[in-house]
Each structure stands twice: as C-alpha cells, then as structure tokens.
N, C-alpha and C positions, 0 to 999 in steps of 0.2 A: 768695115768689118760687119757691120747689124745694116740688114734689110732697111729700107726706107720706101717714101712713096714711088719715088723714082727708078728704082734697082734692088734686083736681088741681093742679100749676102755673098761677099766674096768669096766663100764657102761654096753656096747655091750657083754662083757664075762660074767656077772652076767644075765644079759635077755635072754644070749643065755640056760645057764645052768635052770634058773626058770623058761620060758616061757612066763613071761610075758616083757610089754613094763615097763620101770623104765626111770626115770625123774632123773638127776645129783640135786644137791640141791645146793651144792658150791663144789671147784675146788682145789685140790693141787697140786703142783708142781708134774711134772712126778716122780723124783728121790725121793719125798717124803713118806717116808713109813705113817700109820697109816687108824685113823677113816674118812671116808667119809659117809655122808647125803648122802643118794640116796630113793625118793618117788616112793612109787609104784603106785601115779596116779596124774596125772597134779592138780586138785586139793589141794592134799598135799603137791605136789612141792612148786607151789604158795605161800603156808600160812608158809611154812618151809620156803622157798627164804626171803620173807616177813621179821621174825625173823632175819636174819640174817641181813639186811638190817637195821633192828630197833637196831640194837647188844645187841636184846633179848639172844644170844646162848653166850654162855661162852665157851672160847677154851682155853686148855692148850696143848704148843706143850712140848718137849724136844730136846735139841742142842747138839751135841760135837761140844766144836774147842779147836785148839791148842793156845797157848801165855795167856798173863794176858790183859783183858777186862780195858777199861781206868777209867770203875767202875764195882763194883760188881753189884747191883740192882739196877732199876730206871726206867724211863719212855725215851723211845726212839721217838722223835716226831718230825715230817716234810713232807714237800711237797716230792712226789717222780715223776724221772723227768727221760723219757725215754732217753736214752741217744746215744747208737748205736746197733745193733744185738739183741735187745732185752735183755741186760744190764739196770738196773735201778739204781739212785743213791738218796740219801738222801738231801737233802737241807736244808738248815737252815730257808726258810721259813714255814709259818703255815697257808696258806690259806686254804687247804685243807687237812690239814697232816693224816700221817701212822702214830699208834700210838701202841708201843706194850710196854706194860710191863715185866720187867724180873728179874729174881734173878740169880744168880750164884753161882756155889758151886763146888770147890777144885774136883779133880776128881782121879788124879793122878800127879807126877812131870809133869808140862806142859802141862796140858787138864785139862780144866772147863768144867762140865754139868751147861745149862740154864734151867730152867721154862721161856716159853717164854707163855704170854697173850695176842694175838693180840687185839686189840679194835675195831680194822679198818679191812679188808681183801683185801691189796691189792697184784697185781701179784708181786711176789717174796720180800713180806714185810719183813720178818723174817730174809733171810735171807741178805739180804739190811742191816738189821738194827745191827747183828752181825759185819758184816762188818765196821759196821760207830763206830764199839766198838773196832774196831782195832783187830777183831776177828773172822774170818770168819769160817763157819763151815765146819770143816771136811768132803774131800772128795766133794765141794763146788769150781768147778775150775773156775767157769764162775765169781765169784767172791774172788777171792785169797785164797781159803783153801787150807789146806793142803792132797795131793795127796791120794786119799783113794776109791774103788771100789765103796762104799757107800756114798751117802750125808748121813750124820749124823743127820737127822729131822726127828721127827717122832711126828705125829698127834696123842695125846694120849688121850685126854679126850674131851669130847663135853657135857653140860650141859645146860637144857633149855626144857621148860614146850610148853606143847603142844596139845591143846584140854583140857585143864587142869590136864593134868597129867605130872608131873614132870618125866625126862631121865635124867640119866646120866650114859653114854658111855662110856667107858676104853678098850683101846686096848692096849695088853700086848707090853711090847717094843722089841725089833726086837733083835736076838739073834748072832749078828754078832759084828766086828769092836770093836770098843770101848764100843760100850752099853754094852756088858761081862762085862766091870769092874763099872757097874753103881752101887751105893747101893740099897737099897731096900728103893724105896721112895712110899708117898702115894699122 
C-alpha cells in the first residue's frame, strides 16, 4: 500500500502504468493481500470515502491462524489504544470501538480460516482482533503469529451501491502458505 525504499505506492504503480492521476479510497495494511477502492477522480473518491465512512461498503476479509480461537463466531468490539511502535491493542471499553464480526471454520489439525466483517476500519483492526481471540494470524509477527513469509489476510470481497448501481468485488485468494489448503468457499 505505502511507498518504501524499494517501490512506489500501489496507488503510484497503477497511475504510472494508466496514465492517469487515481485517488486511494481506503488503506490496507502493506502485508495485506487483496481488493483495494482506488477513484479515478477526486470527485468519486470523495462520494466513495464518504460510503465508507457511513459503513455503506460491506467487507469480507479472510484469516489463517494457528491454535483454537476462545469462540468460534461473534462480534469482536472495543476501543483500540495505540500502545508503542505502532502496536495496537484491544480494550474492554466501548467508547468508540472496532467492531468486526467473524466466523471460523476448522481448516486443518491446528489452523482455523476466519470470515472476518469489519464494521469499523480501523489501522490494524482485524488483525488486533484475531489476537484478542488468542489467535493471531499467520505470518502476523508484530502481533504474535505464527512465523510465515506471508501475513495471512486477504481483502476479498467489497459490496456497496454507488450512483445507484450496485458492485460487488471478489478477489481470487492468494495462492500461496495456507490458503492452498482453503476449501472452496463462496
């Protein structure tokens, strides 16, 4: 997502290759594979950001982590609270909480895949919240996963009407790590 020493912004590599200027809409994590919103003119950013903001957009991500989650589905919800280095952590209050919903489902001996629904979009919600499930995701060091090339998240659907036409987006899941042994889900 953000520039480095290496490479332009994926933002900056899409405008370079179509020529035109392109507006980010919202932001995943770098390690984050998947769907990104990117406007081809400040106006559509705007009314897109907007959506998002209203949590007109519907997201479904996908998780691996290793161990057993302290529930399989539910609603994950709380204040998040920067804490050091750009670490976040979960809280038990609700003033302003991160709110994601999720399901879980057997994957293999010792790996769960999530459906993870943010409601909220905050910096490093998802994976905060795996965490607070005693679960962190694969390949996920900055918050205790298990040691893997890959973070294990992938941005896979986005749903949400727009000038009155209804999108919904699906980005095939990433063919590496663990997602190899995912089932064929819809």
């Amino acid at each position: 997502m953000h520039a480095n020493e290496q490479e332009l912004s994926v933002v900056h590599q899409l405008a370079a290759q179509t020529g035109e200027t392109l507006f980010p809409v919202h932001r995943l994590d770098t390690p984050t594979s998947g769907a990104l919103l990117i406007a081809r003119n400040a106006a559509a950013a705007a009314e897109l950001s907007q959506l998002f903001a209203q949590r007109q957009i519907s997201k479904t991500y996908i998780a691996i982590a290793a161990g057993k989650p302290k529930k399989k589905q539910g609603l994950i919800s709380g204040d998040m609270d920067n804490v050091r280095r750009g670490n976040w952590r979960l809280l038990h209050s609700q003033n302003n909480p991160a709110q994601t919903r999720f399901f879980s489902y057997s994957l293999k001996p010792g790996y769960r895949y999530y459906l993870l629904h943010p409601l909220t979009g905050r910096t490093h919600q998802l994976r905060v919240a795996l965490k607070s499930l005693g679960t962190p995701i694969v390949g996920d060091q900055r918050y205790g996963g298990e040691a893997h090339e890959y973070l294990h998240l992938h941005a896979w659907k986005l749903s949400f009407s727009y000038q009155q036409q209804a999108f919904s987006l699906q980005v095939d899941i990433p063919n590496y790590g663990l997602f190899n042994d995912l089932p064929t889900i819809d």
